[in-house]
C-alpha positions, 0 to 999 in steps of 0.5 A: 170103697168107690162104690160107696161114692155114689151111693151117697152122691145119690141119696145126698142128691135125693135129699136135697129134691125132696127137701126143696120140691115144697116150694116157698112158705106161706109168710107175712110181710110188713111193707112198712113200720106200723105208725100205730095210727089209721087202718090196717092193709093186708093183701094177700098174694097167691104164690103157690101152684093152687087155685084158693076157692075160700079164704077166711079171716078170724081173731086168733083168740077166737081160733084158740077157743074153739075146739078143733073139730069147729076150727076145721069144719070152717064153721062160719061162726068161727070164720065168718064170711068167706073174703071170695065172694066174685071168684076164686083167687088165681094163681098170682092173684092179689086180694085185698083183705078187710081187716076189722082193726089192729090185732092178731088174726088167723087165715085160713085158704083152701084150694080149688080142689077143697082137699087142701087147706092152709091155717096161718096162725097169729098174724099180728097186725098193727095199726097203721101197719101194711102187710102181704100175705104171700101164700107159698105152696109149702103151706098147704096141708091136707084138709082133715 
């Protein structure tokens, strides 16, 4: 029975690696209660270990229309314009993002290396609203 013991000390220990190595979530946070009046402000936060080469901003009804081969391709009819046009946003970096107007968004950021991607759906943005994106580094996903 004692040899038991360990062996689920071990793989108890195991679990609990694996589960806590991804590191943060990519979450949205508001700053403030949205007034319902003025523009919307949305900085993005590189929180994860990856340099972010290419960052997209589109409607999420947008997103949802198009077939998925056209979401992932990072057609630019989709996503518009790259938001990093100087450089790359670092890791740490802050990015103040342009938002049209009030209403649900999507975002989609990949890595320096182009094998990752992070696709944030639904961000709903309100007027007046001051939001942080903060990319985690559990958020990142293989580019398909």
């Amino acid at each position: 029975m004692t040899p038991q013991v360990p062996r689920r000390a071990a793989v108890f220990a195991l679990f609990w690696l694996c589960a806590c190595a991804g590191g943060p979530p990519t979450r949205l946070r508001s700053l403030a209660t949205p007034t319902g009046q003025g523009a919307v402000s949305l900085e993005v936060h590189n929180g994860s270990d990856t340099v972010v080469n290419n960052l997209y901003l589109a409607p999420t009804a947008k997103v949802n229309a198009a077939t998925r081969e056209v979401r992932q391709d990072g057609s630019p009819e989709l996503w518009g314009a790259d938001l990093l046009t100087r450089s790359a946003l670092e890791v740490g970096g802050k990015l103040r993002v342009p938002v049209p107007g009030p209403g649900s968004y999507d975002i989609r950021a990949l890595s320096g290396d182009g094998r990752r991607e992070q696709h944030i759906g639904r961000l709903r943005l309100e007027a007046g609203g001051r939001y942080v994106l903060e990319l985690g580094e559990a958020g990142w996903r293989p580019v398909r």
